[in-house]
MDTraj code that builds the backbone (N, CA, C; nanometers):
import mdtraj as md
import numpy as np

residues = "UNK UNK UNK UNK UNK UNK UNK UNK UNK UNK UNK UNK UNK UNK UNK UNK UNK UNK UNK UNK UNK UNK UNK UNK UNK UNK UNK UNK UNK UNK UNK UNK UNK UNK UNK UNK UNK UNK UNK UNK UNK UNK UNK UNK UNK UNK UNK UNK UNK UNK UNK UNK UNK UNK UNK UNK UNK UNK UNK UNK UNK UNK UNK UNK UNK UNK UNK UNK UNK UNK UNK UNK UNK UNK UNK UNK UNK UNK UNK UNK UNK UNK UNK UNK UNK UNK UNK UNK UNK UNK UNK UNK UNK UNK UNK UNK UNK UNK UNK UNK UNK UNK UNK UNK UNK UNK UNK UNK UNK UNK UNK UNK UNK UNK UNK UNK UNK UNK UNK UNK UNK UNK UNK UNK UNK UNK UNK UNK UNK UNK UNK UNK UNK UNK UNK UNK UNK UNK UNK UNK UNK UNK UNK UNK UNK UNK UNK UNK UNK UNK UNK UNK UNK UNK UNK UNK UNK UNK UNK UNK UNK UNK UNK UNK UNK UNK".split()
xyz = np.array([
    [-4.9660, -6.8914, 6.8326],
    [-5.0049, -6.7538, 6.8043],
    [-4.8799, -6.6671, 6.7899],
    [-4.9228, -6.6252, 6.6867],
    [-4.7611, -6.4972, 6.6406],
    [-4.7506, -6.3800, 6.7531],
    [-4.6082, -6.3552, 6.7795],
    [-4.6318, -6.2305, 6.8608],
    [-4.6593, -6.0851, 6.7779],
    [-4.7375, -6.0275, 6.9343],
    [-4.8083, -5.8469, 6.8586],
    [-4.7074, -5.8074, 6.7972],
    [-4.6345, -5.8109, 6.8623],
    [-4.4865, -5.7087, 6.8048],
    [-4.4246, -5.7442, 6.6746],
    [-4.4355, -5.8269, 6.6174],
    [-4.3772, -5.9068, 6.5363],
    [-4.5166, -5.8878, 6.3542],
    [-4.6230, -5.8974, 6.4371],
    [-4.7320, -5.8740, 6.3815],
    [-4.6987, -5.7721, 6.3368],
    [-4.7328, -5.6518, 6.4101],
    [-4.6801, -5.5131, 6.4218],
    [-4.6138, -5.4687, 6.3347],
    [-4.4884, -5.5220, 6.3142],
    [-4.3740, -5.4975, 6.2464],
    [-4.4092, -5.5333, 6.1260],
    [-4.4420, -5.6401, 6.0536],
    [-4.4987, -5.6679, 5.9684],
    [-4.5709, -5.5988, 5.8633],
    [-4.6562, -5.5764, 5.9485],
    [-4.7845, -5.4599, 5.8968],
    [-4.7210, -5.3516, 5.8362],
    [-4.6554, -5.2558, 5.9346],
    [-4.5638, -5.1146, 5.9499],
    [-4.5201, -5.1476, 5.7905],
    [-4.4316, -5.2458, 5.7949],
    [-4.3219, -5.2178, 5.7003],
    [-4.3988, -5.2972, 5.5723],
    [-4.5059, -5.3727, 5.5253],
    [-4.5552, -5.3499, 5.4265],
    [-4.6465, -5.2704, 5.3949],
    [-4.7162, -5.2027, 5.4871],
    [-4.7746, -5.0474, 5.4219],
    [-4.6992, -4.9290, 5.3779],
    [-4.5626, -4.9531, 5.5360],
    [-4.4554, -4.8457, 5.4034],
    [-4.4200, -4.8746, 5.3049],
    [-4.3461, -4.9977, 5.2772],
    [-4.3339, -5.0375, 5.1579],
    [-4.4212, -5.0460, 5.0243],
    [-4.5546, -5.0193, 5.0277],
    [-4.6229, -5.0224, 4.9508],
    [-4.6645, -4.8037, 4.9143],
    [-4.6161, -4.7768, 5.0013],
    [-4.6362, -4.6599, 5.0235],
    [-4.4970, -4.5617, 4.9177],
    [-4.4409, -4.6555, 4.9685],
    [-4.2788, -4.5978, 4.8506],
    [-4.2988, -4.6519, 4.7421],
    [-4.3507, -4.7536, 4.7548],
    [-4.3166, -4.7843, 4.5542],
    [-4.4186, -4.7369, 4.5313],
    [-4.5366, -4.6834, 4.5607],
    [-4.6456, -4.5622, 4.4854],
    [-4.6295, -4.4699, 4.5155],
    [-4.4638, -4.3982, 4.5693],
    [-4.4352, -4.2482, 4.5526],
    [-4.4891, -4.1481, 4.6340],
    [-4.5508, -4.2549, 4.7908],
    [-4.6499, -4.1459, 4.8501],
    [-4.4852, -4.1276, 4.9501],
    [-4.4614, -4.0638, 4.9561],
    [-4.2953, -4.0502, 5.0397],
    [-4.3405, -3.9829, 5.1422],
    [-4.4565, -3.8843, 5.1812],
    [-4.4241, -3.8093, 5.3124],
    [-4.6016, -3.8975, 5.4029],
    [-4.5945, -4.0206, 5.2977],
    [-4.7211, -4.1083, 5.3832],
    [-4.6130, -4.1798, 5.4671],
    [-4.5685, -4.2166, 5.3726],
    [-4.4305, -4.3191, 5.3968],
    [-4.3707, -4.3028, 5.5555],
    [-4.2925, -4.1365, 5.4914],
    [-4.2626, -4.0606, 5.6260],
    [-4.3040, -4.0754, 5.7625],
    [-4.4565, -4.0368, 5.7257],
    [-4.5394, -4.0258, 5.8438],
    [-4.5338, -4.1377, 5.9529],
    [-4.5728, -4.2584, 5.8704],
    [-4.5124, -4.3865, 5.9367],
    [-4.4467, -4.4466, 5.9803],
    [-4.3453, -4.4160, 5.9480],
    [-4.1866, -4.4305, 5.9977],
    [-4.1684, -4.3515, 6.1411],
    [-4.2244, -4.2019, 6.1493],
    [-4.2354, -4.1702, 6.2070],
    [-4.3006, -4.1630, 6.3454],
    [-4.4288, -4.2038, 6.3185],
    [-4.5136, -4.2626, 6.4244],
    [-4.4869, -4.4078, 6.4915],
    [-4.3702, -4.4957, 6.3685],
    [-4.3631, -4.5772, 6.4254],
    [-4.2476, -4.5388, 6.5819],
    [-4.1393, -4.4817, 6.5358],
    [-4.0094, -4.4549, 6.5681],
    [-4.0413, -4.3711, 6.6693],
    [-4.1479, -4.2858, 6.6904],
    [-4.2256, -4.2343, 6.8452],
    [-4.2748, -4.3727, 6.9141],
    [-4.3122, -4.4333, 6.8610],
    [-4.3628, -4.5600, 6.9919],
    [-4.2518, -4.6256, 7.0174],
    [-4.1544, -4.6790, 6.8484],
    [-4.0607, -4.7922, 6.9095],
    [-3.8955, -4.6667, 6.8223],
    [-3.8602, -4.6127, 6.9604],
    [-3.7212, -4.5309, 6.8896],
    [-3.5774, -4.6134, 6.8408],
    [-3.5935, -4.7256, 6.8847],
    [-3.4809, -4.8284, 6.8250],
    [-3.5040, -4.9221, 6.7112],
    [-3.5962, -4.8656, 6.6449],
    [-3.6230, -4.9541, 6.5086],
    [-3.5576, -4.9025, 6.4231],
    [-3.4862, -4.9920, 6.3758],
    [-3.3551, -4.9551, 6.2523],
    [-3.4254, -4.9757, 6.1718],
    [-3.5276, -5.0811, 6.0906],
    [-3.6222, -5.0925, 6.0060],
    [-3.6971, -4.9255, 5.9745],
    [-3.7517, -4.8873, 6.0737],
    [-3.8659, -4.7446, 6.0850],
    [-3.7403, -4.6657, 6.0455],
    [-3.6055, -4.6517, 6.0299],
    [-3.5124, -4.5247, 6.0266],
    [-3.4994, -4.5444, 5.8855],
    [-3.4855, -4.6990, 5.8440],
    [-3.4432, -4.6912, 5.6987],
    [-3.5385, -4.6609, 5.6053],
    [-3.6469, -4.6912, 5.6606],
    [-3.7682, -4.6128, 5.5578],
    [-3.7740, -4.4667, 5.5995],
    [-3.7662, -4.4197, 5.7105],
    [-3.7823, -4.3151, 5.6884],
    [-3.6865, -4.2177, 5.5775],
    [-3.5458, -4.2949, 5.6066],
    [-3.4781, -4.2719, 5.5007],
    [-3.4831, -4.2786, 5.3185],
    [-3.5246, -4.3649, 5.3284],
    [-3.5927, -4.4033, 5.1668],
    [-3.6952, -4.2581, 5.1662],
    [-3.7919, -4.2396, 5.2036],
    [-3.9059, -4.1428, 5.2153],
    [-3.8350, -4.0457, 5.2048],
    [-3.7447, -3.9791, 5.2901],
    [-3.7008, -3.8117, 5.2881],
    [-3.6333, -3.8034, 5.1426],
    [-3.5200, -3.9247, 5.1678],
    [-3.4547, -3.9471, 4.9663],
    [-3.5559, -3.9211, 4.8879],
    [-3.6596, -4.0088, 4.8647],
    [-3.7705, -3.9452, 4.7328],
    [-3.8663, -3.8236, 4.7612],
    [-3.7962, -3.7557, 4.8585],
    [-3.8648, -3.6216, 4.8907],
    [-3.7510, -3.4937, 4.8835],
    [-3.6425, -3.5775, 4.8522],
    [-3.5104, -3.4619, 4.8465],
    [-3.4861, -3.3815, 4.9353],
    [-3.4520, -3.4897, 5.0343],
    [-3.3986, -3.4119, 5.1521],
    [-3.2701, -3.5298, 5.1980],
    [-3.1865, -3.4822, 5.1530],
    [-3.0670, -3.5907, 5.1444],
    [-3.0101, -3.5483, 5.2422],
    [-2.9656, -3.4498, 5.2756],
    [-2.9170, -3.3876, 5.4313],
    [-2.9647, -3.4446, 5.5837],
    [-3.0896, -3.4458, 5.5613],
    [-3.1683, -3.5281, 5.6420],
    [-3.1329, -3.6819, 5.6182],
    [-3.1489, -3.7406, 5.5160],
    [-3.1141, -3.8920, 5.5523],
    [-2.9694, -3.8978, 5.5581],
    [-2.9120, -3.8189, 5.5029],
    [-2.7385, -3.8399, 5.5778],
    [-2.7182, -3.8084, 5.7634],
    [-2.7924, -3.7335, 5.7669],
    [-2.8206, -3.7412, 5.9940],
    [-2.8532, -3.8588, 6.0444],
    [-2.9428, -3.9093, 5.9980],
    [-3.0075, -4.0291, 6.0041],
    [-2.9368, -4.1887, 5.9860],
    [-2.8651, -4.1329, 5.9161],
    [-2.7783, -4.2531, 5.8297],
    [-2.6435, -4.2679, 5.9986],
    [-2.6205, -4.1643, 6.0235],
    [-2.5466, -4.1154, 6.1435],
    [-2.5346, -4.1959, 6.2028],
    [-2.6676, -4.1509, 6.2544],
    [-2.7146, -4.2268, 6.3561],
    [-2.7308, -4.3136, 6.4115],
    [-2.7740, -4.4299, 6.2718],
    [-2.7855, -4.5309, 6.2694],
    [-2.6523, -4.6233, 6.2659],
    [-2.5874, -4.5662, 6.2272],
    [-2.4400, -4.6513, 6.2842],
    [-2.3839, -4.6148, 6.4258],
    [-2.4129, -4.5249, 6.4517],
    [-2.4109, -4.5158, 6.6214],
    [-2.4744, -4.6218, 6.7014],
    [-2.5963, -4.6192, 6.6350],
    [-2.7130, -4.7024, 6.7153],
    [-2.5820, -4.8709, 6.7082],
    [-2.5649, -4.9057, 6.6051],
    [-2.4887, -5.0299, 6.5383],
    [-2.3956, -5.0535, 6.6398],
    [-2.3194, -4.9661, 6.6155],
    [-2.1458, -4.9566, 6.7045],
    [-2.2286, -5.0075, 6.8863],
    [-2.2825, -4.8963, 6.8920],
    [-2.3251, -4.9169, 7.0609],
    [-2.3671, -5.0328, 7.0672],
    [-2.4809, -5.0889, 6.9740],
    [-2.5106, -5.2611, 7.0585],
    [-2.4326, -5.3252, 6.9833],
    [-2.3454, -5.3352, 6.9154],
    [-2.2000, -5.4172, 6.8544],
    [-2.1073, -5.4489, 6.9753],
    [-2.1309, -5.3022, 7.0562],
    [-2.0078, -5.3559, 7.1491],
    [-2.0565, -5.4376, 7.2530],
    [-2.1594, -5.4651, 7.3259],
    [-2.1848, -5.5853, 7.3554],
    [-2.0556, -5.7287, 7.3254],
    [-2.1123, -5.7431, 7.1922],
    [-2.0495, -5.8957, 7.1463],
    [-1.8744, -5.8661, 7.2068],
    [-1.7793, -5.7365, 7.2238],
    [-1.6519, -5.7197, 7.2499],
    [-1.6781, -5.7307, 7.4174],
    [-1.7491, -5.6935, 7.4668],
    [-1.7765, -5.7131, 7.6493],
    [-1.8021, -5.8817, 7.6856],
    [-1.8804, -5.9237, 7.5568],
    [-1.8924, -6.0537, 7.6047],
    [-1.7798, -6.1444, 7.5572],
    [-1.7003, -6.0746, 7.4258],
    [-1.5693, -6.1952, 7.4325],
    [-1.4724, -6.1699, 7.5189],
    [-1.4707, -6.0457, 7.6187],
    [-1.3577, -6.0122, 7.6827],
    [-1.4019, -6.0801, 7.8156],
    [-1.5342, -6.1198, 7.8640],
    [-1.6080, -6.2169, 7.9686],
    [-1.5487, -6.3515, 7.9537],
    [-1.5677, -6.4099, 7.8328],
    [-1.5681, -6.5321, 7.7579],
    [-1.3816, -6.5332, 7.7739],
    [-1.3165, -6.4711, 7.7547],
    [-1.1695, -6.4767, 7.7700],
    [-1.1232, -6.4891, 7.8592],
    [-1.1498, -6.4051, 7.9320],
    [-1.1029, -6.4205, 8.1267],
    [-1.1551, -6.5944, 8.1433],
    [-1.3016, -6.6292, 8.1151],
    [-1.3309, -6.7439, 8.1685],
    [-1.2794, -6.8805, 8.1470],
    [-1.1492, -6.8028, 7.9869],
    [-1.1150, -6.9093, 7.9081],
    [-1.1714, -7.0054, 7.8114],
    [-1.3136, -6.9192, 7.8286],
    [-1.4145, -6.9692, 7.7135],
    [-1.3438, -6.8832, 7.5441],
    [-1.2449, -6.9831, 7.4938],
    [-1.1482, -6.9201, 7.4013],
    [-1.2404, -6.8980, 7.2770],
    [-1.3219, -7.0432, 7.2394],
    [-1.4352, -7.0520, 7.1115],
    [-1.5275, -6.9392, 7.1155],
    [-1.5589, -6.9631, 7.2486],
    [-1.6888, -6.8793, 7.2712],
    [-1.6622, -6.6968, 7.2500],
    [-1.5231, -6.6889, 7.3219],
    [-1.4395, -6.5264, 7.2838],
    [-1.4789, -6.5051, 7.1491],
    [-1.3983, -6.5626, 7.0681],
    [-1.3633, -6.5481, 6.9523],
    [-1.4858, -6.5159, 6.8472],
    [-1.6190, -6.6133, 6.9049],
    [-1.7365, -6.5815, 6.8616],
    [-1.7790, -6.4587, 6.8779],
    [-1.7790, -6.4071, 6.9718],
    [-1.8008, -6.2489, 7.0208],
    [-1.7126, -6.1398, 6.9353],
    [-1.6397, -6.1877, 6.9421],
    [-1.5455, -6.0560, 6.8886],
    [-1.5767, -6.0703, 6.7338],
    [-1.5952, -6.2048, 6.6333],
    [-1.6260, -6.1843, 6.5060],
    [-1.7512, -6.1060, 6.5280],
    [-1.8211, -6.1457, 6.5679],
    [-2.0037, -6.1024, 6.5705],
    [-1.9824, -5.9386, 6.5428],
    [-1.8946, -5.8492, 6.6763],
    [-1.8687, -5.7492, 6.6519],
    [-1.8440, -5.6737, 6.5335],
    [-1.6960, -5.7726, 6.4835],
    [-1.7045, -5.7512, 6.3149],
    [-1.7645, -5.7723, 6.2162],
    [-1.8281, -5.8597, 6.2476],
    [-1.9650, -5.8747, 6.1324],
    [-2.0274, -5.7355, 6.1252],
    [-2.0890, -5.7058, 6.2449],
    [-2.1587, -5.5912, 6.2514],
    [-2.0754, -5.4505, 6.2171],
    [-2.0120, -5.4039, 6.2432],
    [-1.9050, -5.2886, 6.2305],
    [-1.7759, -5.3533, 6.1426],
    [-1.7771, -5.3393, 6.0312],
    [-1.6695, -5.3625, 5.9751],
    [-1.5927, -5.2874, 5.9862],
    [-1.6246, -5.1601, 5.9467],
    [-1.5041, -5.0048, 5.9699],
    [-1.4802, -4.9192, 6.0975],
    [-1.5415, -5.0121, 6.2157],
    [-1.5162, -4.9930, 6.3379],
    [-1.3586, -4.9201, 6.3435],
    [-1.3530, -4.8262, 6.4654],
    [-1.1908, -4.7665, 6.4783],
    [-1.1222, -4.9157, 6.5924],
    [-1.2020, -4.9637, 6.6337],
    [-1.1584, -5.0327, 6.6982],
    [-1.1818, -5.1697, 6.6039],
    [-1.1494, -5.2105, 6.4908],
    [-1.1584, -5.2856, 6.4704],
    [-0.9779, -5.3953, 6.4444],
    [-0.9164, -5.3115, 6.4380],
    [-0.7583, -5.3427, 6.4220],
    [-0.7297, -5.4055, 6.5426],
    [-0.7377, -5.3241, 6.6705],
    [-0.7695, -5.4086, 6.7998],
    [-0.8470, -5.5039, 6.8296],
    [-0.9389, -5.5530, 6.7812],
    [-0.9803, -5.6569, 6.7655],
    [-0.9962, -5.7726, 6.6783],
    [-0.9024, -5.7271, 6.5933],
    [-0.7944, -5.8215, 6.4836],
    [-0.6851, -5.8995, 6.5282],
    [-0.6645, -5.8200, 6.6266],
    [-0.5290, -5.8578, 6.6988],
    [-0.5310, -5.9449, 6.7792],
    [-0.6730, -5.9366, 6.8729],
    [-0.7399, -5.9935, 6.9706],
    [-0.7432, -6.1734, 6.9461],
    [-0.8388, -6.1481, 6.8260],
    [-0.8847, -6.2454, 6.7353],
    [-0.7400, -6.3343, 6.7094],
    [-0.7051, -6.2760, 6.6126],
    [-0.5135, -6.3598, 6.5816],
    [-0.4651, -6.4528, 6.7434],
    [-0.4272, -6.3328, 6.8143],
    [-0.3926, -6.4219, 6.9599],
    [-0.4520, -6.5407, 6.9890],
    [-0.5623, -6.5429, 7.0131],
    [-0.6727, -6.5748, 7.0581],
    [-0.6870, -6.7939, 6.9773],
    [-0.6977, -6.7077, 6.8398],
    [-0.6803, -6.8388, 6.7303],
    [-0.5432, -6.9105, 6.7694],
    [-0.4269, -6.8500, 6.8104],
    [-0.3224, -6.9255, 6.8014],
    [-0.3070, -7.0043, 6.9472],
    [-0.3934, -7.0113, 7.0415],
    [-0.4134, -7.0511, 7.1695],
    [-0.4364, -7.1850, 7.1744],
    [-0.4145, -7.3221, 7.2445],
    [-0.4794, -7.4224, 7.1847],
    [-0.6380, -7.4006, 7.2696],
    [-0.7060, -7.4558, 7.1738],
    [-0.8591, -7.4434, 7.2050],
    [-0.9353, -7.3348, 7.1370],
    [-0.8275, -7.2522, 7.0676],
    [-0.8853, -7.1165, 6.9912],
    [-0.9168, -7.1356, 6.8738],
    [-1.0358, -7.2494, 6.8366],
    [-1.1150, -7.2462, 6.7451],
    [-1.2474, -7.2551, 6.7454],
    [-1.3367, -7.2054, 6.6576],
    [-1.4561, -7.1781, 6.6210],
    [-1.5505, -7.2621, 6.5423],
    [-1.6473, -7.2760, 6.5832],
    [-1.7461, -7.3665, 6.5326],
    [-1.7927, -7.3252, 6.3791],
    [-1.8844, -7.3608, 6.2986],
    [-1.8517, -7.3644, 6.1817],
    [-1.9646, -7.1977, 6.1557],
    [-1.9340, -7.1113, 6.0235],
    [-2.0070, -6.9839, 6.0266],
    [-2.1585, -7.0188, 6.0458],
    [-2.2416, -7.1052, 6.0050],
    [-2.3457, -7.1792, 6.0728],
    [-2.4155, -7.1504, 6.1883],
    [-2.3434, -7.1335, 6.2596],
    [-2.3270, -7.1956, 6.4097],
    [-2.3443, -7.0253, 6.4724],
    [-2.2331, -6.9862, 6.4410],
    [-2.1867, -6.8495, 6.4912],
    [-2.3352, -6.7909, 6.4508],
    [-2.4054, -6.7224, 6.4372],
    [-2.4935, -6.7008, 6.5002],
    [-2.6927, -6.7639, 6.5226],
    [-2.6792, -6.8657, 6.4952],
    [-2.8023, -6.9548, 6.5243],
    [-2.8096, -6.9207, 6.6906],
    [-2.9387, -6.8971, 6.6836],
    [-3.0232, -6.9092, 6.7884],
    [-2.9675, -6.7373, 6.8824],
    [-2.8947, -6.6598, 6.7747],
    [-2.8898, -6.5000, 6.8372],
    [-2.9655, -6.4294, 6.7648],
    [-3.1004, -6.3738, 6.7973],
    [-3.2129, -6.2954, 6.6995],
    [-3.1773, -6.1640, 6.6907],
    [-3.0759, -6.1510, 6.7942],
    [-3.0265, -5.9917, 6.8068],
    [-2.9435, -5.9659, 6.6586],
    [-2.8414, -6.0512, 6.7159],
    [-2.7157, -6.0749, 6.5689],
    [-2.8265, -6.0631, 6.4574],
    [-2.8813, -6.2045, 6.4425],
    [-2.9502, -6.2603, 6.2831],
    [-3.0188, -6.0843, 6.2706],
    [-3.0849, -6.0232, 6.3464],
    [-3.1825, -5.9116, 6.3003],
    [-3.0938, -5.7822, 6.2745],
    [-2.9923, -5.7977, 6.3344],
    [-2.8654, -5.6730, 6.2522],
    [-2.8065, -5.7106, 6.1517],
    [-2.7730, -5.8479, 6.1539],
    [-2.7290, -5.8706, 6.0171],
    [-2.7959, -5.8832, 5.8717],
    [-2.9125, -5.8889, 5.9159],
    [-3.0082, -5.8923, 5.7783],
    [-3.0033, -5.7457, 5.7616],
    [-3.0322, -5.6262, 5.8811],
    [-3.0565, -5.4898, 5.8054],
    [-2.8894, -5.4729, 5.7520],
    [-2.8036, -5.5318, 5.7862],
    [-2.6662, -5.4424, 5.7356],
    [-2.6466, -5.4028, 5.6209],
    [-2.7246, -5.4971, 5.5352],
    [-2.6917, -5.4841, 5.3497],
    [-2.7896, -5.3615, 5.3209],
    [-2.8970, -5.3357, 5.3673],
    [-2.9980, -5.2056, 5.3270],
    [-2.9090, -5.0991, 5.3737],
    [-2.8631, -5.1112, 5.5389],
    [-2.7354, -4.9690, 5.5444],
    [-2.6281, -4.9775, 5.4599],
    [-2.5993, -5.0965, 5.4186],
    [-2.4643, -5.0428, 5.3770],
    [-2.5025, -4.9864, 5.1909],
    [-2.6200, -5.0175, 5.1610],
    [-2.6667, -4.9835, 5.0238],
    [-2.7216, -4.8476, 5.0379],
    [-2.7434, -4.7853, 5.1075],
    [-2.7651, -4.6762, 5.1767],
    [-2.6177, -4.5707, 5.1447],
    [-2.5800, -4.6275, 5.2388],
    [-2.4575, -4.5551, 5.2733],
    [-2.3156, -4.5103, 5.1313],
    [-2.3218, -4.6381, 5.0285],
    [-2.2613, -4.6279, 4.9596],
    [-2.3593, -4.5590, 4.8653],
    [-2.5001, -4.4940, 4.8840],
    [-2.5451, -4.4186, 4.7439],
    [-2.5014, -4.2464, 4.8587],
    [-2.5009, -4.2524, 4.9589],
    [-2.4064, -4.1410, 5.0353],
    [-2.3261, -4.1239, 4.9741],
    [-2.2188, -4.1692, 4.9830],
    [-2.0797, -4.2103, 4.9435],
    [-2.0876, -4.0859, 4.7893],
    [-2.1659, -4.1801, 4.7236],
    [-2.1892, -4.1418, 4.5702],
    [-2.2231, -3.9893, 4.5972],
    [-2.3208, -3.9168, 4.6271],
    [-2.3939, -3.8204, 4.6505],
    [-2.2554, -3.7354, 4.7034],
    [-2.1787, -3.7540, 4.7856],
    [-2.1402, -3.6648, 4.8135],
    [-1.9890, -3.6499, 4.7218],
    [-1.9645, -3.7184, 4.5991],
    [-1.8535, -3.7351, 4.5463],
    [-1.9206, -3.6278, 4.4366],
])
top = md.Topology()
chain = top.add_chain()
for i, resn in enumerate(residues, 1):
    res = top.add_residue(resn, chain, resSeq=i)
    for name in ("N", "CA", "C"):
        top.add_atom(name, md.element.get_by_symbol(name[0]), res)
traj = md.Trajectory(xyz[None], top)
């Protein structure tokens, strides 16, 4: 049996989705909305809501939003840097190194990402400071796999920002 939540999610995001490509944008809205009152950490419910305010021309609004949502990113990104700096002390060097890419996967333009370039470099030149194959690196993390699938909708997002405000 599938889980509710999962069900849930499902549902949500093909009625919005069916809701935007027939132009109903403040149905759309609504949903996003009601979802994001029950569940406030759904990056899914932000990006539609985003799509929705865009075909309602309120670009100001999905640029807050857009904000946000890399806040939301950065904050559980840093996780994976707490757990390679765990993984380092323990001398778990592979396992570090896994953490700290994961980070960069997720936050590419992180301010802290130079520092953890550096990290990384050291780290590789250690004996034992290698990594299992990209494969590997994140199988069996649903956290990772489920940020990394939304990253390409933010970052397609973000670069029609980009555009908009040039």
């Amino acid at each position: 049996m599938e889980d509710k939540s999962l069900n849930d999610q499902r549902e949500f995001l093909l009625r919005a989705r069916n809701c935007l490509d027939r132009g109903l944008y403040q149905t759309a809205r609504e949903l996003a909305e009601t979802r994001l009152d029950l569940l406030p950490g759904d990056l899914e419910a932000r990006i539609i809501l985003c799509e929705a305010l865009w075909g309602m021309g309120m670009d100001e609004e999905v640029q807050e939003i857009m904000r946000e949502i890399e806040e939301i990113i950065q904050g559980y990104s840093e996780i994976y840097i707490r757990m390679g700096k765990i993984c380092e002390k323990r001398g778990l060097l592979p396992e570090a190194i896994l953490y700290y890419q994961r980070f960069i996967d997720l936050t590419p333009l992180s301010p802290m990402r130079s520092d953890i370039d550096q990290r990384l470099a050291s780290l590789r030149e250690k004996p034992g400071g290698s990594t299992r194959s990209k494969e590997e690196k994140t199988s069996g993390d649903p956290v990772t796999e489920h940020l990394l699938n939304v990253l390409p909708t933010l970052k397609k997002w973000l670069d029609n920002l980009d555009r908009l405000k040039r």
